[in-house]
BALOBA-1460 file (C-alpha; in Angstrom, 3 decimals):
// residues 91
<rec num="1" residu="x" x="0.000" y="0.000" z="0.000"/>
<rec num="2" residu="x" x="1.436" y="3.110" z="-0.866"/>
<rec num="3" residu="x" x="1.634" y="6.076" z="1.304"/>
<rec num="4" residu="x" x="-0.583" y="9.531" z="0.815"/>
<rec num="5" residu="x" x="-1.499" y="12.786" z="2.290"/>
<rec num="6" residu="x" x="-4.496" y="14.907" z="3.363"/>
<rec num="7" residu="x" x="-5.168" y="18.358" z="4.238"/>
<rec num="8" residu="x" x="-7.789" y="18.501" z="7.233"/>
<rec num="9" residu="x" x="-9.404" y="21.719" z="8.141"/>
<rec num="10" residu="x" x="-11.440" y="21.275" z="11.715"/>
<rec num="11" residu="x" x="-14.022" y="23.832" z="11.831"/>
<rec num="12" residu="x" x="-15.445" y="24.992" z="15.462"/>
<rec num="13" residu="x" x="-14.454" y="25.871" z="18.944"/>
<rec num="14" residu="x" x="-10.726" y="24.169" z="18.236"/>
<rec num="15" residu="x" x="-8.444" y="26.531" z="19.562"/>
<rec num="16" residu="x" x="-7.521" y="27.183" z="23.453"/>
<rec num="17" residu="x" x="-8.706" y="23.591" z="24.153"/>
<rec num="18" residu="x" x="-5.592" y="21.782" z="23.732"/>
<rec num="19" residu="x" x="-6.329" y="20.431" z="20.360"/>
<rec num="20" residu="x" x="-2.753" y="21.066" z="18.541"/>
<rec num="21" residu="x" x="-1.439" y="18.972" z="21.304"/>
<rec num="22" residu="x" x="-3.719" y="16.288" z="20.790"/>
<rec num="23" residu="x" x="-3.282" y="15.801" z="17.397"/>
<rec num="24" residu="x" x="0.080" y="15.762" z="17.890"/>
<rec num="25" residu="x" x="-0.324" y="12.650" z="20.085"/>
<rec num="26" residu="x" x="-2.439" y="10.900" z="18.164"/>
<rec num="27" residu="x" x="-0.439" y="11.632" z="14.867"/>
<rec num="28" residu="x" x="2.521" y="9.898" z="16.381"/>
<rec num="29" residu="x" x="0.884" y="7.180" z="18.082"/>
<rec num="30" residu="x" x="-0.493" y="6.374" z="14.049"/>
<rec num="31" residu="x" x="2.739" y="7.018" z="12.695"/>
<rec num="32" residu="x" x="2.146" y="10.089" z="10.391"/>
<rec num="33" residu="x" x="4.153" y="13.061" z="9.206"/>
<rec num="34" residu="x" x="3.219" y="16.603" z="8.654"/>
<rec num="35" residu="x" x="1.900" y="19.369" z="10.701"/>
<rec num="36" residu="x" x="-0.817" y="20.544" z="12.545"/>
<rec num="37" residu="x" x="-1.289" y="24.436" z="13.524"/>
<rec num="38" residu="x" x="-3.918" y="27.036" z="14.342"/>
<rec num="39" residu="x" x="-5.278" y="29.119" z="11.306"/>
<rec num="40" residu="x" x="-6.127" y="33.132" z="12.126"/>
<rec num="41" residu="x" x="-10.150" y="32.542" z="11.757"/>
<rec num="42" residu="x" x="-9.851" y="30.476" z="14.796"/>
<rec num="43" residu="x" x="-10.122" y="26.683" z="12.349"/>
<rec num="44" residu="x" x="-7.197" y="24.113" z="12.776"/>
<rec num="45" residu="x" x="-5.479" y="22.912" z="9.828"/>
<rec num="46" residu="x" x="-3.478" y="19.349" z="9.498"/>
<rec num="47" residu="x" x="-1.414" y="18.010" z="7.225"/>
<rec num="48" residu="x" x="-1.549" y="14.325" z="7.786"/>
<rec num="49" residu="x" x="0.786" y="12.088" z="5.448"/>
<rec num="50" residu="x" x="1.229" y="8.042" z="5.891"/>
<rec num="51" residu="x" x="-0.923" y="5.094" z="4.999"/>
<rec num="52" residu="x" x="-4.558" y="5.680" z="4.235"/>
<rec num="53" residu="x" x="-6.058" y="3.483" z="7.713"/>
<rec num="54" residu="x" x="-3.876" y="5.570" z="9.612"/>
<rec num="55" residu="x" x="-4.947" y="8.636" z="8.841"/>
<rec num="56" residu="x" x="-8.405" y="7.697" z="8.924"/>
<rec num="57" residu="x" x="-7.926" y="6.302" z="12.335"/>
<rec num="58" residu="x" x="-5.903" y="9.645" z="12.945"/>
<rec num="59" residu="x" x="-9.224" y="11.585" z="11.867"/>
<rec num="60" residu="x" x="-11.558" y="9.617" z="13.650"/>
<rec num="61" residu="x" x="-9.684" y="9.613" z="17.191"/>
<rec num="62" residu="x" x="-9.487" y="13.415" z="16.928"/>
<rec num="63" residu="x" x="-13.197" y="13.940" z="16.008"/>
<rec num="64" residu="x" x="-13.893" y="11.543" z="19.254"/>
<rec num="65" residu="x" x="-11.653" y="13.404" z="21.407"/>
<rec num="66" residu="x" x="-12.867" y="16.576" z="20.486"/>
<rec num="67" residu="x" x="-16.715" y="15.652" z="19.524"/>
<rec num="68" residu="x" x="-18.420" y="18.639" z="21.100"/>
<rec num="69" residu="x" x="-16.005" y="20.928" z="19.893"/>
<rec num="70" residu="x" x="-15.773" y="20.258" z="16.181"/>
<rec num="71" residu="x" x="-18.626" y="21.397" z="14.030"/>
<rec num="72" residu="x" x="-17.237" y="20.817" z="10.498"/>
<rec num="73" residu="x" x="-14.071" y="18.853" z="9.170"/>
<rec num="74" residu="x" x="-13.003" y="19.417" z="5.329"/>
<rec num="75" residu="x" x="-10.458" y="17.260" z="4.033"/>
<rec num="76" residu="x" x="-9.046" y="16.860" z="0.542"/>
<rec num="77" residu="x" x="-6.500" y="14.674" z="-0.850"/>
<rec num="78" residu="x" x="-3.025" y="16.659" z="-1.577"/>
<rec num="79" residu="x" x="0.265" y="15.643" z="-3.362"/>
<rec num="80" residu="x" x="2.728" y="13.430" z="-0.586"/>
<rec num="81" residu="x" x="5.801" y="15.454" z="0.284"/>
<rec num="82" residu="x" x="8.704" y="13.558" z="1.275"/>
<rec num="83" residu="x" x="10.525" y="16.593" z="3.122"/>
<rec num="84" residu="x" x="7.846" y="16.129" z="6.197"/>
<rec num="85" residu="x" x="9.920" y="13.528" z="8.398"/>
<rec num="86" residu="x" x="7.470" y="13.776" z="11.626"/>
<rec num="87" residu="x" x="5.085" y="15.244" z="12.802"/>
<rec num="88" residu="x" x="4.671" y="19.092" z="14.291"/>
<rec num="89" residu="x" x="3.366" y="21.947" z="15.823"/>
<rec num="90" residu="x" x="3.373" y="24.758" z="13.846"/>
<rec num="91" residu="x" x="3.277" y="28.386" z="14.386"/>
């Protein structure tokens, strides 16, 4: 299975909550690269690259963790990028 990438935008009350953090756990603990930072109108966006379960499971363990606080996720398929080598917190 070959690996791929997706660009998440959580929409909602996802900032101040501990959410970047989170992610960040769960990202590792399903072995994916990228990034994951706080956008300016208050939305989260991730960059989640690996194998396509895993960042489905990624996904669905940070829409359970954070289930009253996300009202709206958009994600869309994006080109893999081979310079992300973990996983981050962005500024």
């Amino acid at each position: 299975m070959e690996k791929t990438a997706k660009h998440i935008i959580f929409i909602g009350r996802v900032q101040g909550i501990g959410f970047r953090f989170t992610a960040l756990s769960i990202a590792n603990r399903c072995q994916l690269t990228g990034l994951v930072r706080n956008l300016p109108d208050g939305s989260v966006e991730m960059l989640a690259q690996g194998y396509p379960d895993d960042i489905d499971g990624c996904v669905r363990d940070i829409k359970e963790s954070f289930a009253g606080y996300i009202r709206e996720t958009r994600i869309e398929q994006v080109p893999f990028n081979p310079r992300y080598e973990d996983f981050k917190i962005t500024f």
